[in-house]
N, CA, C and O atoms as CSV, one atom per row, in Angstrom:
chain,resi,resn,atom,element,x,y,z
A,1,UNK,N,N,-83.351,-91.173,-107.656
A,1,UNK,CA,C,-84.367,-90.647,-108.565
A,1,UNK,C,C,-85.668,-90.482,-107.785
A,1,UNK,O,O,-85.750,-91.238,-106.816
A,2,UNK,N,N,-86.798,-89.590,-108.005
A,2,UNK,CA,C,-87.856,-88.855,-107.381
A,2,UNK,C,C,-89.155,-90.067,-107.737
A,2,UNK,O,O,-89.022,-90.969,-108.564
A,3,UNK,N,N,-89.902,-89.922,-107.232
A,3,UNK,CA,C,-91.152,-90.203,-108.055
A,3,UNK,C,C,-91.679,-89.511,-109.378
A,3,UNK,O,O,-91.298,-88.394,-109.727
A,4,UNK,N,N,-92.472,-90.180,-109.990
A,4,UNK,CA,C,-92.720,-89.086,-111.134
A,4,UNK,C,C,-93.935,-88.107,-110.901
A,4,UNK,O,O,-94.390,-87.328,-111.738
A,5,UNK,N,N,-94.258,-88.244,-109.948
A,5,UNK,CA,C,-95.170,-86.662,-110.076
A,5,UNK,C,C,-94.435,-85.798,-109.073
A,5,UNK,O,O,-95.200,-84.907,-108.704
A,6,UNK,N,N,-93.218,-85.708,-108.471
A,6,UNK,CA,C,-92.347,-85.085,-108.354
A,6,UNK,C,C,-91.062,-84.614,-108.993
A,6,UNK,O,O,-90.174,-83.931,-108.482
A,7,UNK,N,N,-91.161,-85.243,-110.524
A,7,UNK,CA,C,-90.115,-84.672,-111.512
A,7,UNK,C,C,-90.526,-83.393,-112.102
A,7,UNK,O,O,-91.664,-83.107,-112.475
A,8,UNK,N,N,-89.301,-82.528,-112.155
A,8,UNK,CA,C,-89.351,-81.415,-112.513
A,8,UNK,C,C,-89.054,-81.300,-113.974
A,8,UNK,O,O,-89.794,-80.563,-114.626
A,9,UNK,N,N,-87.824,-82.083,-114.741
A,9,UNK,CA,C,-87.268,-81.890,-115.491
A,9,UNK,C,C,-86.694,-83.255,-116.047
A,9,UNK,O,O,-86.514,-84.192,-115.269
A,10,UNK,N,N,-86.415,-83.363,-117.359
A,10,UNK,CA,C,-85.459,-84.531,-117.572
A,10,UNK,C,C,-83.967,-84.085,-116.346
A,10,UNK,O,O,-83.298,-84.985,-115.838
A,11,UNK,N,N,-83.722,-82.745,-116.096
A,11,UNK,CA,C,-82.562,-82.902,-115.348
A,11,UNK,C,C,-82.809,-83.327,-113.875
A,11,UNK,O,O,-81.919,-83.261,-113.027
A,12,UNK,N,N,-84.289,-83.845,-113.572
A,12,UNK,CA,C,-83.830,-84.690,-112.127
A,12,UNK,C,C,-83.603,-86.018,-111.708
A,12,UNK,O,O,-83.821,-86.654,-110.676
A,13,UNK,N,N,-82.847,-86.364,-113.364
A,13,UNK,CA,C,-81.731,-87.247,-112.877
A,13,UNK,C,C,-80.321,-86.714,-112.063
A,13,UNK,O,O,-80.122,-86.599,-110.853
A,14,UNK,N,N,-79.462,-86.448,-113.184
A,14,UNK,CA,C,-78.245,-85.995,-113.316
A,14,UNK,C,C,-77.761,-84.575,-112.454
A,14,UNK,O,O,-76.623,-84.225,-112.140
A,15,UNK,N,N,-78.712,-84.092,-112.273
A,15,UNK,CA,C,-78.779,-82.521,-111.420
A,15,UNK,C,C,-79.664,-82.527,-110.654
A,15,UNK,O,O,-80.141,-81.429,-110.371
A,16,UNK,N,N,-80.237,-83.746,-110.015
A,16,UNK,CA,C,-81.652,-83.582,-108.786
A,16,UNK,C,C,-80.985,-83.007,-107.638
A,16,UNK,O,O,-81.880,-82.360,-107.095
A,17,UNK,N,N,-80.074,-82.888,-107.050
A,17,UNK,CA,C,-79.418,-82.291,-106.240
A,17,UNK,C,C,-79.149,-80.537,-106.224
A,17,UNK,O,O,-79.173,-79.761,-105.268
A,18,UNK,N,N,-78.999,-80.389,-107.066
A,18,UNK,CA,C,-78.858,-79.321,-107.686
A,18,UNK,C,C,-80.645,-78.365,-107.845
A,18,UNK,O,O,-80.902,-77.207,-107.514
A,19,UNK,N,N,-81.239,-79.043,-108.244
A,19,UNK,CA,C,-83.026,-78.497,-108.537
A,19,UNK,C,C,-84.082,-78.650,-107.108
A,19,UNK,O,O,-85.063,-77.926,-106.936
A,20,UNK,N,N,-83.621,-79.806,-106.102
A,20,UNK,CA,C,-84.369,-80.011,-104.838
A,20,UNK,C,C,-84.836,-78.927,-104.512
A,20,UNK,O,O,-86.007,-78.916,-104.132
A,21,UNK,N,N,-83.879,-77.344,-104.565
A,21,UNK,CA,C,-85.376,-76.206,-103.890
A,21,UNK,C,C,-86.090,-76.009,-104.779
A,21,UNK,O,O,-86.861,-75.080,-104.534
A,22,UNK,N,N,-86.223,-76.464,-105.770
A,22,UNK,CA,C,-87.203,-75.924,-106.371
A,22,UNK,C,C,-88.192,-77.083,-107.080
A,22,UNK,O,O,-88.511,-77.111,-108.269
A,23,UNK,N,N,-88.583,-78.013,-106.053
A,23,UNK,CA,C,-88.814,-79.065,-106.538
A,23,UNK,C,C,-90.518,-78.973,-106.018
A,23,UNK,O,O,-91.445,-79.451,-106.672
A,24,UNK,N,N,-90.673,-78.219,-104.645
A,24,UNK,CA,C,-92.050,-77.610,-103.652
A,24,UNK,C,C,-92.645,-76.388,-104.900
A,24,UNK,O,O,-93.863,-76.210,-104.884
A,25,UNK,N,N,-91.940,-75.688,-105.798
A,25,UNK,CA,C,-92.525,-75.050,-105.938
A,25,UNK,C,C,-92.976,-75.643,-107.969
A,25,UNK,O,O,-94.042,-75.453,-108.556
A,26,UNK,N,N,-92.234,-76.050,-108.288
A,26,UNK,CA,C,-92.196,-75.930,-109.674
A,26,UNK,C,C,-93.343,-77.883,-109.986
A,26,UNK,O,O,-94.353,-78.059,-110.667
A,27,UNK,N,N,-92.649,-78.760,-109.257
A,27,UNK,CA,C,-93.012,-79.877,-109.671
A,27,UNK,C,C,-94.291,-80.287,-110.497
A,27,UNK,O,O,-94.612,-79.411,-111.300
A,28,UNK,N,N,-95.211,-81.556,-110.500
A,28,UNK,CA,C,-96.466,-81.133,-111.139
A,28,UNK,C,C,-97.181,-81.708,-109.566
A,28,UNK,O,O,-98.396,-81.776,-109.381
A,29,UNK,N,N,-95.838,-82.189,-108.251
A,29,UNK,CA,C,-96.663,-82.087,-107.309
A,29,UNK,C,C,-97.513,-80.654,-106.785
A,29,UNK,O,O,-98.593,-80.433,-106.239
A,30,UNK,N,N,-96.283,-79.781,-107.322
A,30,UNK,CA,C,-96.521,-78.350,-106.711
A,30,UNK,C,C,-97.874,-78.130,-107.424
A,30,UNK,O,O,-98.867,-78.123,-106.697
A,31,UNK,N,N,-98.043,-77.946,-108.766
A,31,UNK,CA,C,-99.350,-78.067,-109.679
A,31,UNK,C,C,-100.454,-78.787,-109.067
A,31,UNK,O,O,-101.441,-78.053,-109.011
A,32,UNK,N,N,-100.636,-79.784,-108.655
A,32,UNK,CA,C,-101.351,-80.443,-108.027
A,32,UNK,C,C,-102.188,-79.650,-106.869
A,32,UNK,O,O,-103.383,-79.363,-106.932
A,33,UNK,N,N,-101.335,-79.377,-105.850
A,33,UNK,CA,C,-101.481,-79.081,-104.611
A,33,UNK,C,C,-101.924,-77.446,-105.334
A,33,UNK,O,O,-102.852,-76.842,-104.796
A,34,UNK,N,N,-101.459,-77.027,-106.129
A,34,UNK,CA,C,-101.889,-75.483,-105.819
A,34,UNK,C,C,-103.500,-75.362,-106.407
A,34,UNK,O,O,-104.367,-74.533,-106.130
A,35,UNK,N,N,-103.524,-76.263,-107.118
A,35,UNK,CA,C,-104.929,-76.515,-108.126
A,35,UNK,C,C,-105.909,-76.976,-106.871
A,35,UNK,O,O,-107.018,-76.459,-106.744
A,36,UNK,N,N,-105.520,-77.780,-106.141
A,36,UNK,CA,C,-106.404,-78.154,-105.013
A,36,UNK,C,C,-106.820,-76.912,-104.153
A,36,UNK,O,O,-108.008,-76.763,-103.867
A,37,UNK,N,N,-105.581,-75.744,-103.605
A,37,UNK,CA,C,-106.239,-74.531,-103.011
A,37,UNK,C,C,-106.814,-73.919,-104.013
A,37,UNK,O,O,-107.290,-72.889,-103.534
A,38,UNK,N,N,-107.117,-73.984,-105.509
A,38,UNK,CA,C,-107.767,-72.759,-105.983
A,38,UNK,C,C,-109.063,-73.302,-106.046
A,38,UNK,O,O,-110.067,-72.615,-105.861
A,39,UNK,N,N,-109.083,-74.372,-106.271
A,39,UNK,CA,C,-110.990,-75.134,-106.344
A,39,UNK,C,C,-111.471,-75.270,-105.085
A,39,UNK,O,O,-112.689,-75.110,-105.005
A,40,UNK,N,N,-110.623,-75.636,-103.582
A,40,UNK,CA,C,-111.092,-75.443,-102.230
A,40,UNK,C,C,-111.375,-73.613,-102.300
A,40,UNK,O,O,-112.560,-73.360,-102.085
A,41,UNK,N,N,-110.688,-72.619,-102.503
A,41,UNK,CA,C,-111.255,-71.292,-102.314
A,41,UNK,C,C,-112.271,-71.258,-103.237
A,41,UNK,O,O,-113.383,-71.161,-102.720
A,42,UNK,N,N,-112.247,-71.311,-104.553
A,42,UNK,CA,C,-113.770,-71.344,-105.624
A,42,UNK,C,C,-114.678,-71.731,-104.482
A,42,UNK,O,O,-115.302,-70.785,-104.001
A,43,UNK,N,N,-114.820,-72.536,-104.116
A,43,UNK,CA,C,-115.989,-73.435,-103.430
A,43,UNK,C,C,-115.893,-72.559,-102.398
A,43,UNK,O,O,-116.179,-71.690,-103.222
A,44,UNK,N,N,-115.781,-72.017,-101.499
A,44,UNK,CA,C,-115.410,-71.039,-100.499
A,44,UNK,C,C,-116.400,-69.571,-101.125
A,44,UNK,O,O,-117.549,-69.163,-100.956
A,45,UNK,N,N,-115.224,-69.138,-101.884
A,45,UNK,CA,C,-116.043,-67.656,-102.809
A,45,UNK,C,C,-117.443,-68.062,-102.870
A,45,UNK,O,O,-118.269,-67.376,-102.269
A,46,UNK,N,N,-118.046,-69.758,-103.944
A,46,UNK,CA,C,-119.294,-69.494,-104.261
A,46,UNK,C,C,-119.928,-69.260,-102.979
A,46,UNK,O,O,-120.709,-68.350,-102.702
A,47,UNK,N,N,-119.505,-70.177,-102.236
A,47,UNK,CA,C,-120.286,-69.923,-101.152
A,47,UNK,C,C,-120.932,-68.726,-100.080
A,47,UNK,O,O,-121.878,-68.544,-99.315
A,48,UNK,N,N,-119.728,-68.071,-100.599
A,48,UNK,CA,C,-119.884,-66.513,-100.235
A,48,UNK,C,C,-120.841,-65.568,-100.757
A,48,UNK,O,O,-121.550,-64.748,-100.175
A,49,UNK,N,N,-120.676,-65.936,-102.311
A,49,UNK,CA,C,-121.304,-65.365,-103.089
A,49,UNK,C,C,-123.184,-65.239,-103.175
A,49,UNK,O,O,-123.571,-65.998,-104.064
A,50,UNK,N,N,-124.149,-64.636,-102.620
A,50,UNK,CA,C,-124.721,-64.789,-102.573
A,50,UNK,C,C,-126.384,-64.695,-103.922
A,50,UNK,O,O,-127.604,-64.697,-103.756
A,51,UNK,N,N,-125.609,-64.637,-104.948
A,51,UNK,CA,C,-125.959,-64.412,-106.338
A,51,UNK,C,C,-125.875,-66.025,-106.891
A,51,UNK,O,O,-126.376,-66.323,-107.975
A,52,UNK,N,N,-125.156,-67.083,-105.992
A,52,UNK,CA,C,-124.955,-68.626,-106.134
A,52,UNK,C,C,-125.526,-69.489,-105.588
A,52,UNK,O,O,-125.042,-70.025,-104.591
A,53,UNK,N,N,-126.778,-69.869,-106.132
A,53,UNK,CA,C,-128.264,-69.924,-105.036
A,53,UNK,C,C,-127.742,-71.997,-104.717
A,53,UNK,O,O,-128.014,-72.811,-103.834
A,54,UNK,N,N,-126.862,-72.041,-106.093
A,54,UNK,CA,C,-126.348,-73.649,-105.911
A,54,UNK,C,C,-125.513,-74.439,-104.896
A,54,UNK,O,O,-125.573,-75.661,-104.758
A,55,UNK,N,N,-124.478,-73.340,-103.978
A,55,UNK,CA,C,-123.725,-73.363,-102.872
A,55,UNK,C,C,-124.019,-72.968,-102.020
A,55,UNK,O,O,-124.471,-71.837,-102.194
A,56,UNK,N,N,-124.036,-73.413,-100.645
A,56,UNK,CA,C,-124.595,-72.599,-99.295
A,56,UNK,C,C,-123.599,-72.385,-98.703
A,56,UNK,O,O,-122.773,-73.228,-98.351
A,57,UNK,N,N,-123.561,-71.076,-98.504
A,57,UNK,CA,C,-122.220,-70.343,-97.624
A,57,UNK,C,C,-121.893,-71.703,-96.338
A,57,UNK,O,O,-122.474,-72.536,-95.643
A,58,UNK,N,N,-120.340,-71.085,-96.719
A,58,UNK,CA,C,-119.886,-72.573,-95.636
A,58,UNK,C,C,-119.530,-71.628,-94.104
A,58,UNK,O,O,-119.201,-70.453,-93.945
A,59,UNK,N,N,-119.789,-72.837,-93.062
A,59,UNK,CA,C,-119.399,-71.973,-92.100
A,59,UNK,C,C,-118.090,-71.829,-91.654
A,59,UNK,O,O,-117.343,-72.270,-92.528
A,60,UNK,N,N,-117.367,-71.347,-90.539
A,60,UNK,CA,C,-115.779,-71.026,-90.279
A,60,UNK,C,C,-115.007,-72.729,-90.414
A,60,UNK,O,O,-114.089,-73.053,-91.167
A,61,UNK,N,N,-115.735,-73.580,-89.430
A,61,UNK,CA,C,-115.557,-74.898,-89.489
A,61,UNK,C,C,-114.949,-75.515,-90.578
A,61,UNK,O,O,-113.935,-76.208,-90.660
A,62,UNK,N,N,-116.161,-74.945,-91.804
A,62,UNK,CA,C,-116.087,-76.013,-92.828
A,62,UNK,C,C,-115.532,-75.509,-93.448
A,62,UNK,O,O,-115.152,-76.256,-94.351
A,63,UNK,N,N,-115.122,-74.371,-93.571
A,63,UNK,CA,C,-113.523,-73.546,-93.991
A,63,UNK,C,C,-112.254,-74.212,-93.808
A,63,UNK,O,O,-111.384,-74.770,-94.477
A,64,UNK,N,N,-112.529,-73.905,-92.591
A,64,UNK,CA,C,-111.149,-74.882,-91.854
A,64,UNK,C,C,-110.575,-76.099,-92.680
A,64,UNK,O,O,-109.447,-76.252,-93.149
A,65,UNK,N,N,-112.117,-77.238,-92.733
A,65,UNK,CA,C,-111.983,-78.174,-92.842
A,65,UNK,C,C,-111.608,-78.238,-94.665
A,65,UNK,O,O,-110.875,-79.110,-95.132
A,66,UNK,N,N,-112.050,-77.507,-95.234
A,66,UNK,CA,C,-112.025,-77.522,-96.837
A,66,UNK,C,C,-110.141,-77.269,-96.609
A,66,UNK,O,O,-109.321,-78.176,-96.463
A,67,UNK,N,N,-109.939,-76.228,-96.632
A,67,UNK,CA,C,-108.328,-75.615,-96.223
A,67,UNK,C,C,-107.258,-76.554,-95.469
A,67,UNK,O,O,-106.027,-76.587,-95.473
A,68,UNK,N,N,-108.253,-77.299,-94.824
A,68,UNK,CA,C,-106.826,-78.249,-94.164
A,68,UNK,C,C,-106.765,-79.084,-95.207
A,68,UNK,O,O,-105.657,-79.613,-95.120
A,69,UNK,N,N,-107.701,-79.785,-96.774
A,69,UNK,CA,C,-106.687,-80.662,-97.342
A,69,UNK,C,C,-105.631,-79.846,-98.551
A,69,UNK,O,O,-105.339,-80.406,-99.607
A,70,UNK,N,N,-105.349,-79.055,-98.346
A,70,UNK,CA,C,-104.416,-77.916,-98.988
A,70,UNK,C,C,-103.237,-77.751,-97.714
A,70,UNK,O,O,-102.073,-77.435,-97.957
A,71,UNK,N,N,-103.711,-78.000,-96.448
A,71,UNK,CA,C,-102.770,-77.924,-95.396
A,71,UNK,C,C,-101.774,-79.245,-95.337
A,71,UNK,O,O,-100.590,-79.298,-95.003
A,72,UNK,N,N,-102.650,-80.270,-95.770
A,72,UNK,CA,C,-102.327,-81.762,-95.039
A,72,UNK,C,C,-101.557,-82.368,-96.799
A,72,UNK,O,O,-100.901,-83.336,-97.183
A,73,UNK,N,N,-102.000,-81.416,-97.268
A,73,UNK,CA,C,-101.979,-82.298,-98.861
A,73,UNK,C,C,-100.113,-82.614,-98.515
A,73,UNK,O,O,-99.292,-81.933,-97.899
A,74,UNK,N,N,-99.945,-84.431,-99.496
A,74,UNK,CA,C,-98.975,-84.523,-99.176
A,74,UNK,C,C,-98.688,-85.222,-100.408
A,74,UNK,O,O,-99.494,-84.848,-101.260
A,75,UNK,N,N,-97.762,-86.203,-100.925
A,75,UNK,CA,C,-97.261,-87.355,-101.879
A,75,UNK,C,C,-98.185,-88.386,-102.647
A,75,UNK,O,O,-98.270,-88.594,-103.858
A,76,UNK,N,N,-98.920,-89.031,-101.474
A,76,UNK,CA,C,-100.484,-89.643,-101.189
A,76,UNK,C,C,-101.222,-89.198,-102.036
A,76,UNK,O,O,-101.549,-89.833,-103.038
A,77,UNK,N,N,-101.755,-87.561,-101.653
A,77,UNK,CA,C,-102.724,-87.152,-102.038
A,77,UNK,C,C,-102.357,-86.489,-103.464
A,77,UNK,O,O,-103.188,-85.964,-104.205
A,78,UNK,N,N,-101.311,-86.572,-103.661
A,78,UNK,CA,C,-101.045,-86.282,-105.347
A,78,UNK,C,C,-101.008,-87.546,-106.087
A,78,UNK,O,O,-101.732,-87.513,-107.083
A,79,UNK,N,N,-100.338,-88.737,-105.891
A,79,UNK,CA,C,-100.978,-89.516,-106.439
A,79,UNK,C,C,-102.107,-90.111,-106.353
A,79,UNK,O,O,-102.258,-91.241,-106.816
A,80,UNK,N,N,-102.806,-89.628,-105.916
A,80,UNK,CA,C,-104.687,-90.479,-105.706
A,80,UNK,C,C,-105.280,-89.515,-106.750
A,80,UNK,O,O,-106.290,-89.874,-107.355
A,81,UNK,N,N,-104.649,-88.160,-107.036
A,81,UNK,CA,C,-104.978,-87.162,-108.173
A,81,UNK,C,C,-104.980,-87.978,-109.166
A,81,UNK,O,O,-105.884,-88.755,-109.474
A,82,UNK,N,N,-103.956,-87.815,-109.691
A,82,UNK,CA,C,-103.268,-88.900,-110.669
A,82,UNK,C,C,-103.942,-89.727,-111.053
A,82,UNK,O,O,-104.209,-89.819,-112.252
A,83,UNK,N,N,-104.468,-90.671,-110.027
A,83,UNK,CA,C,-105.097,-92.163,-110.441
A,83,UNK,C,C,-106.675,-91.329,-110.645
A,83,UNK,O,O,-106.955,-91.110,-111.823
A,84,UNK,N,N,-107.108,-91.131,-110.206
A,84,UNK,CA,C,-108.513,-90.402,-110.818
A,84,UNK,C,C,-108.444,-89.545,-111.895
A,84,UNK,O,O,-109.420,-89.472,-112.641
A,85,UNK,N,N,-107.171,-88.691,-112.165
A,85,UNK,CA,C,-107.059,-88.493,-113.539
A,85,UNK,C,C,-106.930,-89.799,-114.605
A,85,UNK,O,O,-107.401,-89.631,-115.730
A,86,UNK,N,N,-106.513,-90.659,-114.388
A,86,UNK,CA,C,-106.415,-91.733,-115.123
A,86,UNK,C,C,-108.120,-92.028,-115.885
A,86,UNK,O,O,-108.316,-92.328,-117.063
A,87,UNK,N,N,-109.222,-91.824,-114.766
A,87,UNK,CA,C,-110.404,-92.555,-115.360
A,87,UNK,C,C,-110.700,-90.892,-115.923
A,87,UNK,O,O,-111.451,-90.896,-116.898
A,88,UNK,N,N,-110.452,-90.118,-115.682
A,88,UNK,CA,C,-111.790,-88.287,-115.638
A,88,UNK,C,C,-110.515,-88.388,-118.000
A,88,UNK,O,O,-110.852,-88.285,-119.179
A,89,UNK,N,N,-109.925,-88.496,-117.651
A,89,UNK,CA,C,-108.594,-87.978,-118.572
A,89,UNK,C,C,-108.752,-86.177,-118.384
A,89,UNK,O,O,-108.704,-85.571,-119.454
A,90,UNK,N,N,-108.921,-85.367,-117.187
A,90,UNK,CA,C,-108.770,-84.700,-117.169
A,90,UNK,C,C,-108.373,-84.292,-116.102
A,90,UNK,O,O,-108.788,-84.888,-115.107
A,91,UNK,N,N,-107.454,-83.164,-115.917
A,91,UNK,CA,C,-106.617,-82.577,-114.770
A,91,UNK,C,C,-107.624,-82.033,-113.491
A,91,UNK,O,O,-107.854,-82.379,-112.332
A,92,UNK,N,N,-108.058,-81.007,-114.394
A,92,UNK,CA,C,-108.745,-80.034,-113.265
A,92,UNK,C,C,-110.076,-81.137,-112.776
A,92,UNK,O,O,-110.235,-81.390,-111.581
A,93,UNK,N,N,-110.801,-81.618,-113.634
A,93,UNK,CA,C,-111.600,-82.836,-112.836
A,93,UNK,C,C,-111.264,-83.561,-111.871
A,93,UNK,O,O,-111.928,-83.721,-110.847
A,94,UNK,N,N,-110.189,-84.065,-112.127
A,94,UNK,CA,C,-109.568,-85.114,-110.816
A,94,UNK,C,C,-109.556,-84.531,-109.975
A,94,UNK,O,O,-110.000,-85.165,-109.017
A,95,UNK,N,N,-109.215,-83.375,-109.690
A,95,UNK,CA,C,-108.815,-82.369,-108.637
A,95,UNK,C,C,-110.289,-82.077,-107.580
A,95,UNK,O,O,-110.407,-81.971,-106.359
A,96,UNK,N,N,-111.357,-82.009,-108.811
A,96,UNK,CA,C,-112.707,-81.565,-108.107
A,96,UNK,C,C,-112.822,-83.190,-107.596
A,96,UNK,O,O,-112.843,-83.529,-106.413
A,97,UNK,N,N,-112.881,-83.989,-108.606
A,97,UNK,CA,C,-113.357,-85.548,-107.675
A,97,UNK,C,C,-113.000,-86.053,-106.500
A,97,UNK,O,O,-113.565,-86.771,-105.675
A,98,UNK,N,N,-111.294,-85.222,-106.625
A,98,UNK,CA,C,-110.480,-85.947,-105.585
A,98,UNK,C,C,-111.143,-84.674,-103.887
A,98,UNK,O,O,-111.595,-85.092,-102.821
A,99,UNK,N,N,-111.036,-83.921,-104.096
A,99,UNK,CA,C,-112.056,-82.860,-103.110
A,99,UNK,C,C,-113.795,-83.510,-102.674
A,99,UNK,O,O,-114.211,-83.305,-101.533
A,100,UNK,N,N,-114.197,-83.858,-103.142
A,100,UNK,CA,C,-115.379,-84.203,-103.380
A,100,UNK,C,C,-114.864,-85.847,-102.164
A,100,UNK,O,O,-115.078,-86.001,-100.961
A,101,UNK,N,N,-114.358,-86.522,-102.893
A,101,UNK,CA,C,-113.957,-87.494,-102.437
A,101,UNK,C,C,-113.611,-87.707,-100.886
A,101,UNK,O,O,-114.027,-88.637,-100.196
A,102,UNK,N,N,-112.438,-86.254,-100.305
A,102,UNK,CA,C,-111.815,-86.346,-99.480
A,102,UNK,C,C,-113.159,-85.375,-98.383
A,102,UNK,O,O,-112.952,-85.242,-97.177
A,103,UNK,N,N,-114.217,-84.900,-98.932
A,103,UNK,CA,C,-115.081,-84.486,-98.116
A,103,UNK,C,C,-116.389,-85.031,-98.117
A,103,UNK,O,O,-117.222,-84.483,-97.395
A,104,UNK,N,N,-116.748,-86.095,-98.856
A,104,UNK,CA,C,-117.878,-86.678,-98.389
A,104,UNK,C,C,-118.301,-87.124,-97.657
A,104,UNK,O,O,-119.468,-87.464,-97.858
A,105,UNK,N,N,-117.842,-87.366,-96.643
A,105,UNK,CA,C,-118.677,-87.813,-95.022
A,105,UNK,C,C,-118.726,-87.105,-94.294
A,105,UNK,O,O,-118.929,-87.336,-93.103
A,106,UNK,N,N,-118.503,-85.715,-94.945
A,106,UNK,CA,C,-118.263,-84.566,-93.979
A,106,UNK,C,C,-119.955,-83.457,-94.058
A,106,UNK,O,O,-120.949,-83.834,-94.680
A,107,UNK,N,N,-119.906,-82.604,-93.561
A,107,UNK,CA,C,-121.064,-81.784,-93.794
A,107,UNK,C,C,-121.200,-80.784,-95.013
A,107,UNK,O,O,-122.068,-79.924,-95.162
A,108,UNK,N,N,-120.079,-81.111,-95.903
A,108,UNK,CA,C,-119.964,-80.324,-96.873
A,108,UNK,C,C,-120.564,-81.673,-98.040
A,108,UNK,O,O,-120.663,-81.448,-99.246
C-alpha cells in the first residue's frame, strides 16, 4: 500500500499495480507538485509584469532557483504541504507558505 498523499483511488489497494503509471500524473502528489509550478510561475509572471509595482522582476538566477523546487519537489516536500495545510485549512495557501518557506534565506 502507497502513502496517502500518493493514493489515487480506493483501487490502490487491490489494483495498485495495475494504476502505478498513472500514479505521477493523477495522485494528489501530482496536484501538489503541479500547484507548486503554477504559484512558482505566478511569482515569475508578476515579476515580469511591470504594471506589479509589489514584485520585483526576478533575475535568471532566481528563476532557476524558484523552478528548481518544482524540479527537486519530491514525497518530503508533499508532505510538509500537507502538514502546513493542516494549520492554513487551505490548499492553495500551504502551497504559497510552503514556497515562501523553502525560499526564505534566499534573495527572493
Amino acid at each position: 500500500m502507497t502513502d496517502p498523499v500518493r493514493r489515487l483511488t480506493p483501487l490502490d489497494g487491490r489494483y495498485e499495480r495495475q494504476i502505478e503509471p498513472l500514479r505521477d500524473a493523477f495522485s494528489e502528489y501530482a496536484l501538489i507538485r503541479e500547484r507548486v509550478r503554477v504559484e512558482v510561475e505566478w511569482l515569475i509572471a508578476m515579476g515580469d509584469e511591470p504594471a506589479i509595482a509589489d514584485v520585483r522582476p526576478l533575475t535568471d538566477d532566481e528563476k532557476r532557483l524558484a523552478r528548481g523546487l518544482v524540479d527537486g519537489f519530491d514525497e518530503t516536500a508533499a508532505l510538509r504541504v500537507k502538514a502546513i495545510e493542516r494549520t492554513t485549512n487551505h490548499d492553495v495557501k500551504a502551497v504559497e507558505y510552503f514556497i515562501k518557506e523553502r525560499l526564505k534565506d534566499t534573495s527572493l
